[in-house]
C-alpha positions in Angstrom: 166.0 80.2 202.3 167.0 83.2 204.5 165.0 85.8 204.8 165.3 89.8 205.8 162.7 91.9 207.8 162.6 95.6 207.4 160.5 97.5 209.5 157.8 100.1 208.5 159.2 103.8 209.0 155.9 104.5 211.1 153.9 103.0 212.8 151.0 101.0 210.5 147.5 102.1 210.5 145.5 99.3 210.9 144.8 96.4 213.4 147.4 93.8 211.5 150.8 93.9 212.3 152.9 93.8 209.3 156.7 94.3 207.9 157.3 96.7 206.0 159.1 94.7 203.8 160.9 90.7 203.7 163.6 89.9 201.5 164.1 86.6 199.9 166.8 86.1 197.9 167.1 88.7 195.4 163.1 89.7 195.9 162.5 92.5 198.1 158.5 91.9 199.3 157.4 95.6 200.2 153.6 95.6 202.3 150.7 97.9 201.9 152.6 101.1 202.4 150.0 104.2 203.3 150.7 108.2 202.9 151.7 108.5 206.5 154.7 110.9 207.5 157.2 108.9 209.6 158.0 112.2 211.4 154.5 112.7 213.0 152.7 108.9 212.1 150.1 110.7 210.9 148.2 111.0 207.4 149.3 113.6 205.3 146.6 115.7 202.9 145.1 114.7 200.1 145.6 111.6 197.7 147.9 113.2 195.5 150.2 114.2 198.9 149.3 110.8 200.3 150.5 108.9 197.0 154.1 111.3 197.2 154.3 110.4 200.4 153.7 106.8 200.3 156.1 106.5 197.5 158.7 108.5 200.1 158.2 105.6 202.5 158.7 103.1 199.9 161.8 104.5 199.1 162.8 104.4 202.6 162.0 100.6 202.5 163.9 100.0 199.4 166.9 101.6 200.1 167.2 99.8 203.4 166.8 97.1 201.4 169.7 97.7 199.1 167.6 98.6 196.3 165.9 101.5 194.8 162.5 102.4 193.1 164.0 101.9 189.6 163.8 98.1 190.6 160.3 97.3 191.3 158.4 95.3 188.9 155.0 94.9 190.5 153.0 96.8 191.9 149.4 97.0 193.9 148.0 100.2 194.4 144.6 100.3 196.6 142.4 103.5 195.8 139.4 104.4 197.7 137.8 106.4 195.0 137.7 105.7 191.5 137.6 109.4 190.9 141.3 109.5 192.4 143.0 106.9 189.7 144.3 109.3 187.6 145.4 111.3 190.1 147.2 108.4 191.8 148.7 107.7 188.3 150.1 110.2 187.2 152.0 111.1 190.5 153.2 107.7 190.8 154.5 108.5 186.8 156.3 111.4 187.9 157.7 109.7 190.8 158.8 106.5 189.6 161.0 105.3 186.9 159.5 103.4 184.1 156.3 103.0 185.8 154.8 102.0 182.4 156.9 99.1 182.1 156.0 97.6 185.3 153.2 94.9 186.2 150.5 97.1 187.5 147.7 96.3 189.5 144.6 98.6 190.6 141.9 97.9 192.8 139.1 100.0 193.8 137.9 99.3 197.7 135.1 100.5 200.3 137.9 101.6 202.2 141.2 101.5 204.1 142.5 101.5 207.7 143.2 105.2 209.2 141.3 107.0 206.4 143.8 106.2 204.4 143.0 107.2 200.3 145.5 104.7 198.8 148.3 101.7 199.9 150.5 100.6 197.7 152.5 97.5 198.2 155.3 96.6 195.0 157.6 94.0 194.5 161.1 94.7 193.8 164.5 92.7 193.4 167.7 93.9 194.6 
């Protein structure tokens, strides 16, 4: 099966090299995507700012993959404090469509590479 590579719109955080996204078929594979503004490669603010922003770079991802936010139908979102869930939520709500009706998945860890507050990493098809 053929398969696509996009590349991260900055440069990634930790020690593992990574895509930013592969496409198989009509699946578009989006990795662990952090708050980080392509502009500067740097972390932005907070976790709500992070979250915007790392939905911003998935965006980027998606559209260079031919498809949009409105398409994903998983996601994982990594959160460094359970304090931050709802937070996290209910920006990723506002931001994108139908996130209700996707497959949701989220995890609670020690911590991430960078300082980063959350990833997020979603599935989407084209």
């Amino acid at each position: 099966m053929q398969e696509r590579i996009i590349k991260l719109p900055y440069k990634p955080l930790g020690r593992v090299p990574s895509a930013g996204a592969v496409i198989v078929g009509d699946f578009v594979f989006v990795a662990g995507v952090d708050g980080v503004n392509p502009e500067t490669g740097k972390l932005v603010g907070n976790v709500e700012s992070q979250t915007q922003m790392a939905v911003k770079n998935i965006r980027s991802i998606l559209e260079k993959a031919g498809t949009s936010l409105d398409n994903i139908i998983k996601s994982t979102i990594y959160i460094t404090k359970r304090e931050d869930v709802d937070i996290v939520f209910d920006t990723l709500m506002k931001m994108i469509p139908k996130m209700e009706d996707k497959v949701n998945c989220d995890l609670w860890i020690e911590g991430l590479p960078g300082g980063s507050l959350v990833k997020i990493e979603v599935v989407a098809v084209k």
